[in-house]
Residue frames as qw, qx, qy, qz and C-alpha x, y, z in Angstrom:
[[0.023, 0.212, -0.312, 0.926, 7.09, -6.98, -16.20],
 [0.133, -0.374, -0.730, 0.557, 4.53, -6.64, -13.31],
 [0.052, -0.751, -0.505, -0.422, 1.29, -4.97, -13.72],
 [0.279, -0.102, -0.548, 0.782, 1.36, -1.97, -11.46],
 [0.149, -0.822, -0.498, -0.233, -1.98, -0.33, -10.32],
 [0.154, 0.082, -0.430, 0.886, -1.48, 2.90, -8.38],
 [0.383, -0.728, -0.461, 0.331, -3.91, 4.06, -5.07],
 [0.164, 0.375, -0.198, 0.890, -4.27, 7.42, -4.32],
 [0.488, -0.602, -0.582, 0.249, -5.41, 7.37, -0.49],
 [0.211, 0.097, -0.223, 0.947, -3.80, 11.61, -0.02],
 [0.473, -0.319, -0.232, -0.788, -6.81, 13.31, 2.10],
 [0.840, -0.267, -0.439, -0.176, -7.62, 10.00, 3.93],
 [0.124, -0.564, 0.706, -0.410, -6.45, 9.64, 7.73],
 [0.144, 0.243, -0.898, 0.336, -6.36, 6.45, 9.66],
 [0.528, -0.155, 0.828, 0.107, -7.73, 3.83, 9.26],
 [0.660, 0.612, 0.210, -0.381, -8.97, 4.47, 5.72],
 [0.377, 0.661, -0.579, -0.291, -6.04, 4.26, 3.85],
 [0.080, -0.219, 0.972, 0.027, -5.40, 0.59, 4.88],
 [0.496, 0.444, 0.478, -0.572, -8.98, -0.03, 4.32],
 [0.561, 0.751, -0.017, -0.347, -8.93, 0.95, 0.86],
 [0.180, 0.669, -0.673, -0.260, -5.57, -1.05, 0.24],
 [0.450, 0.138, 0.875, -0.115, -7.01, -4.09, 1.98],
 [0.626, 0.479, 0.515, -0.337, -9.67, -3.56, -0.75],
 [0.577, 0.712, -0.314, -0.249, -7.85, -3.08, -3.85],
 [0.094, -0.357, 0.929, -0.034, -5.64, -5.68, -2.92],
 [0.624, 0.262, 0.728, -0.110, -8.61, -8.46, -3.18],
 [0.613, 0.695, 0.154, -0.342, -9.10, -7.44, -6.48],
 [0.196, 0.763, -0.580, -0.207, -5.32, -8.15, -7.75],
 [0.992, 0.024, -0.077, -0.093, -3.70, -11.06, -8.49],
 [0.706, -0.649, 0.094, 0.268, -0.76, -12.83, -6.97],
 [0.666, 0.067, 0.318, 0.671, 2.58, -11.05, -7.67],
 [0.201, 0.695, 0.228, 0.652, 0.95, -8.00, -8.98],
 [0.486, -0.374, -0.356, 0.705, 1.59, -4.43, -7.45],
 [0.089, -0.909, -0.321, -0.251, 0.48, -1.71, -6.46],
 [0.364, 0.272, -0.189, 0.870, 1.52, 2.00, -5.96],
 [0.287, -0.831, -0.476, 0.013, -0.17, 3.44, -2.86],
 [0.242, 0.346, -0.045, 0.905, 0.24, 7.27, -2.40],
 [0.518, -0.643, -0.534, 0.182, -0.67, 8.66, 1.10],
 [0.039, 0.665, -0.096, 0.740, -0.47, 11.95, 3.25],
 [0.660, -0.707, -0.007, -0.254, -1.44, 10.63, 6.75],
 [0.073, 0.703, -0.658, 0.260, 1.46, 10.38, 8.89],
 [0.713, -0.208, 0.629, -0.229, 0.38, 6.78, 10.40],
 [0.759, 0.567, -0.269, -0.176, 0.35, 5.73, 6.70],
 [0.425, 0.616, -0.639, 0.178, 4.10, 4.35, 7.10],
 [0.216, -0.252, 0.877, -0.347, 3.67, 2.41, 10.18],
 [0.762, 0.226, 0.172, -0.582, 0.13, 1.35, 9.11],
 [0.708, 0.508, -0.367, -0.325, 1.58, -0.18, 5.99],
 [0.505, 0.397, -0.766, 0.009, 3.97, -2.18, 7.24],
 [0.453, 0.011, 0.689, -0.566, 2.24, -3.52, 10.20],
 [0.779, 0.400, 0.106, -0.471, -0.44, -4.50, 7.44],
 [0.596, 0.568, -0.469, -0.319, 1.91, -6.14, 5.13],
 [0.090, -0.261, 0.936, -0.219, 3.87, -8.27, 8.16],
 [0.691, 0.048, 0.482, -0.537, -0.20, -9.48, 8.59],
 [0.831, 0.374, 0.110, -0.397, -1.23, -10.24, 5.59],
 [0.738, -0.067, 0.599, 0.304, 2.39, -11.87, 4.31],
 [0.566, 0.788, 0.056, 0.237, 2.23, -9.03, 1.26],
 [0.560, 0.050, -0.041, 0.826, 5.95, -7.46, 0.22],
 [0.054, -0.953, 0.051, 0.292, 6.28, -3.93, 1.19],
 [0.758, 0.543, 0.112, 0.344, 8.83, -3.32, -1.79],
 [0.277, 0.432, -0.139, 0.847, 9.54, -0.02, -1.54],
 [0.275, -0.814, -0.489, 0.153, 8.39, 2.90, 0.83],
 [0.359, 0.422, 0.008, 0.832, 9.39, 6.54, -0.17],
 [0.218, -0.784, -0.449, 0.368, 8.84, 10.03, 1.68],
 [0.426, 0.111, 0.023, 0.898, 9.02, 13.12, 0.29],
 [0.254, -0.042, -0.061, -0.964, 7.42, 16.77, 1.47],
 [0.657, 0.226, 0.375, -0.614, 4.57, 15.19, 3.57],
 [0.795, 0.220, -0.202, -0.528, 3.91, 12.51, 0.93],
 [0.514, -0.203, 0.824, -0.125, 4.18, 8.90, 1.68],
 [0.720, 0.437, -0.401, -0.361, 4.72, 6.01, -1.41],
 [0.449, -0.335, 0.824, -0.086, 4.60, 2.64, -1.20],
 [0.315, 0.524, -0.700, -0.369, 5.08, -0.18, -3.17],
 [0.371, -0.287, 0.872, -0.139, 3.66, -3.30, -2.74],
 [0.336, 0.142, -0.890, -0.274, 3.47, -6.82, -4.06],
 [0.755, -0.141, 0.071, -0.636, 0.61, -9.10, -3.60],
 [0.659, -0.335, 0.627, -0.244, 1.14, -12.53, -1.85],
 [0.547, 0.304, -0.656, -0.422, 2.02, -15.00, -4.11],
 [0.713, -0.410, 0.467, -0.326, 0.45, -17.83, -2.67]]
């Protein structure tokens, strides 16, 4: 099984939360994943715009009551 770190970015608006995933993401290694947990409504387009860049998985991507979860994997290169 997959380490999984979780992010908690709720509070943060554009462009911090990707910011702060770009930066916990250098710190991971490839394959490993991370739970990021957001409130900014750009959060969900942000993320996956970011992931198509960088070539990370966007696993998952939940929504419930204003809260935005996402899943992703780190590039195996």
């Amino acid at each position: 099984m997959k380490p999984k770190r979780t992010l908690n970015l709720v509070g943060l608006k554009c462009p911090s939360p990707i910011v702060e995933l770009n930066r916990a993401m250098k710190s991971m290694v490839a394959g490993e994943e991370v739970q990021a947990t957001a409130d900014d409504p750009a959060f969900q387009l942000d993320v996956q715009a970011w992931c198509k860049k960088t070539g990370h998985t966007l696993v998952q991507f939940d929504q419930a009551d204003g809260t935005l979860v996402a899943l992703i994997r780190k590039l195996v290169a």
